[in-house]
Phi, psi and omega in degrees: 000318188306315203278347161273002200247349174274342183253271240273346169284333203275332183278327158298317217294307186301291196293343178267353172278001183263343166251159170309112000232033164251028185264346175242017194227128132008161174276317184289340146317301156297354170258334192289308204297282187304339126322302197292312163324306181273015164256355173271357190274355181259356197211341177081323165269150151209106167296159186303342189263310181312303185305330163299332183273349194251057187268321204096013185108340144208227163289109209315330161330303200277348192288314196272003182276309174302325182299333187273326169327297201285334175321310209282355194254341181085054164223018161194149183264140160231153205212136146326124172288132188269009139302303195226101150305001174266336189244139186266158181229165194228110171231188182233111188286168200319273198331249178001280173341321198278334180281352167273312167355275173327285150007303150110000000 
């Protein structure tokens, strides 16, 4: 039982990677994105420094280089905290939004 329920979360997981729009993102896009997720799912925010912290093993350089990736891909947004001009804020946009949705 264990082992069908395990083929059938691994054949969702393929067909929604199969799809628009993470059928268009690296795989190191796609751990960035669902990390970012789960930190806005823990704190309600996310800063531009939070994306520094998530290289892995490499450079806060290359974290924010995937990070500028998914901007460029339309699945985050970065905006000025209209408080503090020193700090940038990180949301996600309707595309993303819609990719958690689904997701459920």
């Amino acid at each position: 039982m264990e082992s069908s329920s395990a083929i059938k979360l691994i054949n969702f997981m393929v067909s929604l990677r199969r799809l628009p729009p993470l059928s268009e993102l690296t795989g190191e896009e796609e751990r960035l994105l669902f990390e970012l997720y789960e930190i806005w799912e823990r704190s309600g925010e996310i800063s531009v420094s939070d994306v520094y912290g998530l290289g892995r093993g490499k450079s806060a350089s290359t974290a924010y280089r995937t990070f500028i990736s998914l901007k460029d891909k339309g699945m985050v947004d970065v905006s000025v905290d209209d408080n503090d001009k020193r700090k940038r804020e990180v949301s996600f946009t309707n595309l993303a939004r819609q990719l958690f949705a689904a997701m459920g």
